[in-house]
N, C-alpha and C positions, 0 to 999 in steps of 0.2 A: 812417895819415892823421894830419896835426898841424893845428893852427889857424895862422891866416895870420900869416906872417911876411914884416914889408916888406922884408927887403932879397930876397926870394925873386921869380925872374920866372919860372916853370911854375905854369901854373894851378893844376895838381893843389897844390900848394903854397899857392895865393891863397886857398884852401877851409877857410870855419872848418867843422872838421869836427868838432863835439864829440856831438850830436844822433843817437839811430839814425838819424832819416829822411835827416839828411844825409849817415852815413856808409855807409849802403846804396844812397843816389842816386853818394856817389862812387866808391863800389867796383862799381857796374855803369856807369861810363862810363868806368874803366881798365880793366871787363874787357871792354867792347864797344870799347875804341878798335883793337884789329888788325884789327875785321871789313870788308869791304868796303860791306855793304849801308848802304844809306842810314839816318840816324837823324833821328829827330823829337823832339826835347826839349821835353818839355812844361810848364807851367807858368804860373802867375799873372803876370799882367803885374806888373814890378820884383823879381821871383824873381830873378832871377840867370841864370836860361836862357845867355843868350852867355857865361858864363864856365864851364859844365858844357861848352859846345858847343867850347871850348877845350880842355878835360880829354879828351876825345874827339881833336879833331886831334896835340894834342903828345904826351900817351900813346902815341897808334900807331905803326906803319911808317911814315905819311907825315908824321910830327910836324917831320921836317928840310924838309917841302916846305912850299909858301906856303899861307896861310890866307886866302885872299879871303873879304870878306864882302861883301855885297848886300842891304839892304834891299828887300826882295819891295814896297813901297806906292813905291819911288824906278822903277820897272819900267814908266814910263809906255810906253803903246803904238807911239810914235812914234818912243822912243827905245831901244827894247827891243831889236833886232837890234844897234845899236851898243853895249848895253852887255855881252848876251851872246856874242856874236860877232865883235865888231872893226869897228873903222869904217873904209872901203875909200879913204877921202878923206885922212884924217891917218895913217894905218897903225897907228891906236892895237888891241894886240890886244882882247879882249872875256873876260870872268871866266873862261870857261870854259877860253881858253887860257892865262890867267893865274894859273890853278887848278890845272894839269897837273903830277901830283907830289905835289899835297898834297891839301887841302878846299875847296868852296865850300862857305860857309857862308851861309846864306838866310835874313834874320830877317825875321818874323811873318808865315810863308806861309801866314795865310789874307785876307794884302793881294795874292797874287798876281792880277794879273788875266785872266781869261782865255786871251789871244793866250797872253801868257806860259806859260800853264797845258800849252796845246797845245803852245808850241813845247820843252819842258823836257819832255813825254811823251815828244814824238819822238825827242827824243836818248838819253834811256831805255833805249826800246825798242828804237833801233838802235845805240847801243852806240858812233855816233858822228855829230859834226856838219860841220858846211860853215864856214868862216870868210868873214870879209868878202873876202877875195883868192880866195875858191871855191876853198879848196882842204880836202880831206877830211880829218879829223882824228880819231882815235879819243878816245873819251871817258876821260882819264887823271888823272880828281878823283875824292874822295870828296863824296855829296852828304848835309853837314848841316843841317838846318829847325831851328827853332825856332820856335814857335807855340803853340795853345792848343787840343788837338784838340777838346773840348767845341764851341767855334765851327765848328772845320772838318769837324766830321758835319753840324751843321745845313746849312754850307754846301752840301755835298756831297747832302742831303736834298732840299731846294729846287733844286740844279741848279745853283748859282752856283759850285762848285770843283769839278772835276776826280776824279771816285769810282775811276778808275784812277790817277791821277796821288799821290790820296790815299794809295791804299794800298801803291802802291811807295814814296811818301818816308816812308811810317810800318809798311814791313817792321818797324823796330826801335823802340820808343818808350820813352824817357829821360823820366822825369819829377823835374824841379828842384823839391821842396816849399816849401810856402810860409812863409812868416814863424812865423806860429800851428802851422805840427808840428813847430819846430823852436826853440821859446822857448831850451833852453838852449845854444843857440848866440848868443842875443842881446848879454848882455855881452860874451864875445870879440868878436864885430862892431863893438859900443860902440866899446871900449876900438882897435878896430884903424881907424876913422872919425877917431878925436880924435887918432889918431899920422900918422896923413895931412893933417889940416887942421892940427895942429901944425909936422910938416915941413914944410908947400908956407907955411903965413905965420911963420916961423922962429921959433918960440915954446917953450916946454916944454910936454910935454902935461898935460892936468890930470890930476887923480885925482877919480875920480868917486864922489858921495856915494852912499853906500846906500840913500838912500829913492828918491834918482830912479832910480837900477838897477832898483828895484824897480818902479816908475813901467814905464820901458820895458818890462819883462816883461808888463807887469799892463792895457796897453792892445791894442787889434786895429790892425794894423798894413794897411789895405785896400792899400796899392800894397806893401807887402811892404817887402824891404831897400834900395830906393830911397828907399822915403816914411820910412824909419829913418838913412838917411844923411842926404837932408834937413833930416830935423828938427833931429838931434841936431849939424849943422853950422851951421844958421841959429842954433839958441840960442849955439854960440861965439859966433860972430860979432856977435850982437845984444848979448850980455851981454859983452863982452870977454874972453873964454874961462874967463867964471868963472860956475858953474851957480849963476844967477840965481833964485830962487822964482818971483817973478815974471813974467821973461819965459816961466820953463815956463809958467803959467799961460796967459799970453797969446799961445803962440806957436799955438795951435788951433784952430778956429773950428768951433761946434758944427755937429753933423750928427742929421738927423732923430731920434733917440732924447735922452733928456736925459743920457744916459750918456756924456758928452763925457769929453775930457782934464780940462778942468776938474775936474769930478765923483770923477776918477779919483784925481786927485791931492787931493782933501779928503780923500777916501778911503782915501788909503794914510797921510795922517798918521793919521785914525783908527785904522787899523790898529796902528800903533806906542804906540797907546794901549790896544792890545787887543783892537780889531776887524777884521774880515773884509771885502779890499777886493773889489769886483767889476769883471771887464774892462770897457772902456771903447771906443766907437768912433770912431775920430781920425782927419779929415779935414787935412792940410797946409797951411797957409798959403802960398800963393807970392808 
């Protein structure tokens, strides 16, 4: 495994992989990508999940077939036969036939809703479905989830998800770690965020100072590599792609602890003077 390199378009490739936790999360979704059985990639929401859930499709045998994805909360009840099954009025087919060959990939299934819950057993269990023109179809996807199993036992406890339905799409569970087990993946992230907002506003990319490196190490990242791409692309932009003191300072907005960004970044200049900084919890400005 190597860290991301942009002109690369295979997932497994997009993966900075410098971290055990990351390089054990990516060597068991090359080694689960030939299995057939279903996988549930677990993780913190802004982990990274759909892009492990990619390393899974492209890696395997069906990796040359299509990768539909579906948001499980987009699955309103009304419109749920037309999206898994085809719609019988325009001939558009439905995921499941447009799936055939390769993955459906199902993100944050524990927003599925019930109807859906039952009608996704079904086809499970028999192995195949009916399309909008009634005709019989064998089941010819792979089915990948991405969710947060911690919510989907409670779900499943209470009665609100699906306890059979649970534990056939989490036969297999992939777990994406989160920001904090995987700190020394955080500079190559940096550094591969400022060569894409570099590229897309036609600029040179910076070089980034070492106190603020250290800065992103040294704070709790709660939305994970989302609330890290975020940040560290609103300060380009704010600062005109030059890592302003200042706008670090102000790009934060404190959260219940007094251990903000703020704080953190006093703190790491103290450090440079010989002191010992402590993590920091950082809430994103939008």
């Amino acid at each position: 495994m190597s860290s991301y390199r942009m002109e690369a378009s295979r997932a497994v490739d997009k993966l900075v992989v410098v971290s055990r936790a990351m390089t054990e999360a990516a060597e068991a979704a090359v080694h689960l990508a030939d299995a057939d059985v279903p996988v549930l990639v677990d993780g913190e929401p802004g982990a990274g999940k759909k892009l492990l859930a990619r390393v899974l499709h492209e890696e395997g045998r069906r990796g040359s077939g299509p990768l539909v994805t579906v948001r499980c909360e987009a699955l309103a009840v009304a419109a749920l036969d037309r999206a898994l099954f085809g719609d019988e009025r325009t001939g558009a087919k439905g995921k499941l036939e447009e799936a055939s060959g390769g993955t459906l990939l199902l993100l944050n299934l524990e927003e599925l809703n019930p109807v859906a819950q039952e009608r996704l057993l079904q086809v499970l269990e028999q192995g195949h479905y009916q399309t909008a023109a009634h005709q019989t179809r064998p089941l010819m996807c792979r089915i990948v989830c991405t969710g947060n199993t911690a919510i989907l036992r409670d779900e499943v406890r209470v009665g609100r998800f699906s306890a059979d339905l649970f534990r056939r799409l989490s036969a297999q569970t992939l777990r994406m770690p989160s920001l904090a087990e995987r700190r020394e993946d955080i500079p190559h992230l940096v550094v591969d965020i400022l060569h894409e907002f570099a590229s897309r506003e036609h600029v040179e990319p910076p070089i980034v100072p070492y106190h603020y490196m250290e800065l992103l190490m040294n704070v709790s990242w709660q939305e994970n590599v989302r609330q890290l791409r975020n940040h560290v692309e609103s300060v380009m932009a704010l600062s005109e792609g030059i890592f302003d003191p200042e706008i670090i300072r102000e790009h934060f907005t404190p959260v219940g602890a007094p251990s903000t960004i703020k704080g953190a970044f006093e703190t790491l200049l103290g450090r440079l003077r010989g002191q010992a900084p402590k993590p920091a919890t950082v809430t994103t400005r939008r």
